[in-house]
C-alpha positions in Angstrom: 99.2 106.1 97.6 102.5 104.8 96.9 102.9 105.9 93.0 102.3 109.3 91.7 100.5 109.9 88.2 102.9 111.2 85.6 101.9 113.2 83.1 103.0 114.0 79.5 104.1 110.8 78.2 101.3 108.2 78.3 100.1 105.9 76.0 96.6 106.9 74.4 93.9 105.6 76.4 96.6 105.2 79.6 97.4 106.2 82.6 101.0 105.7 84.0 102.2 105.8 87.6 106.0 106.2 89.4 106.5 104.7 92.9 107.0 107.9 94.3 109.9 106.7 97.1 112.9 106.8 95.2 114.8 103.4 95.7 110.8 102.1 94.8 111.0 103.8 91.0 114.6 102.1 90.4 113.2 98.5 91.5 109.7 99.1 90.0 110.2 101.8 87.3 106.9 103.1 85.8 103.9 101.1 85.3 101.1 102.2 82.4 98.1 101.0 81.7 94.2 101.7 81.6 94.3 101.6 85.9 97.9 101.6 87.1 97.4 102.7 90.4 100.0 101.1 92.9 99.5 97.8 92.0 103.2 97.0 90.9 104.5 98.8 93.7 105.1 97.7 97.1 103.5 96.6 99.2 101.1 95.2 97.3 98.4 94.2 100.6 98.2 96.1 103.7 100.8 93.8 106.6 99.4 93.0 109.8 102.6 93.2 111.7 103.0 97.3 111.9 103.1 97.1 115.5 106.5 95.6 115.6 110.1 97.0 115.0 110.5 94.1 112.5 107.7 94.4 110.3 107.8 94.5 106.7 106.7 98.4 106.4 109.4 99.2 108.3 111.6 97.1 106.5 110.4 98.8 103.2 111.2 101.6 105.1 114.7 101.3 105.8 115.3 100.1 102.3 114.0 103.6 100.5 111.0 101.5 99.0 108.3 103.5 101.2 108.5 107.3 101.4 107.7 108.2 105.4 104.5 109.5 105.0 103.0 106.5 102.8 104.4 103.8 105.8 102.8 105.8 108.3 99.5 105.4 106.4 99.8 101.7 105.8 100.8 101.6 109.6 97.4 103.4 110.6 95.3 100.7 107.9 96.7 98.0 109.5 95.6 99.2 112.9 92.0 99.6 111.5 92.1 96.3 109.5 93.6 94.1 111.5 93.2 95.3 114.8 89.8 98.0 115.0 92.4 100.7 116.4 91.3 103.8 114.7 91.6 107.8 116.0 94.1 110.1 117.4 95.5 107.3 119.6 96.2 104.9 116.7 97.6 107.5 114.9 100.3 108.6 117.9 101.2 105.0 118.3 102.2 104.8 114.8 103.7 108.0 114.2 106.0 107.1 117.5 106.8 103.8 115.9 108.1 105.2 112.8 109.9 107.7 114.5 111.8 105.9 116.8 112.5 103.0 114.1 114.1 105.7 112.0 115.7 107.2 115.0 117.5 103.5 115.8 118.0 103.7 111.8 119.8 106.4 112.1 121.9 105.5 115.2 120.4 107.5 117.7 118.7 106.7 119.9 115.3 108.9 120.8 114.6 109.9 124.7 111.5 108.6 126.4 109.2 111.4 126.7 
C-alpha cells in the first residue's frame, strides 16, 4: 500500500490518503474521496520489468516516490503476476535486487556473498 489513511481532517462521508514515501506526498499531495486508496499514487499498475536494474520500481525508487518496503512488495507481485515466481526464493531475489540497486545508489558497491 503506497498511501497511508489520515485521519482528522476528512470530508464527511470521505476517506483521504498521503503517499506515504515522502518525495511521493510533495508530487501527489493528498487524495480524498469515498475510496482513495492509492490510486493517485504511483505506480498506478504493477511493472513487469522488476527483474532488471532499470526498471521503473527501481527508478521510483531512487527518485523518493516508493518507500523501500512498498518496491519490494510491488517487486514480489510482479514475480507472481508476470512471471508465477512466488515463495521464499522470489522473495530473496527481490530483496537482493533492491539491495544491491540501492547499494550502487549509494556508491558502493555490495560484495558477492
Amino acid at each position: 500500500h503506497h498511501c497511508q489513511r489520515s485521519i482528522g481532517e476528512e470530508p464527511r462521508g470521505q476517506a483521504c490518503c498521503e503517499p506515504r514515501a515522502p518525495n511521493a506526498l510533495k508530487r501527489f499531495g493528498r487524495n480524498c474521496g469515498s475510496n482513495p486508496g492509492p490510486v493517485h499514487a504511483l505506480p498506478r499498475l504493477v511493472p513487469d520489468d522488476s527483474d532488471t536494474y532499470s526498471s521503473s520500481i527501481l527508478r521510483e525508487l531512487a527518485k523518493g516516490r516508493l518507500l523501500q518496503e512498498d518496491a519490494l512488495q510491488l517487486c514480489l507481485a510482479d514475480a507472481l503476476l508476470h512471471r508465477g515466481e512466488v515463495g521464499s526464493a522470489a522473495r530473496t531475489r527481490s530483496e537482493e535486487l533492491c539491495d544491491r540497486f540501492l547499494s550502487s545508489q549509494l556508491g558502493f558497491a555490495r560484495p558477492a556473498i
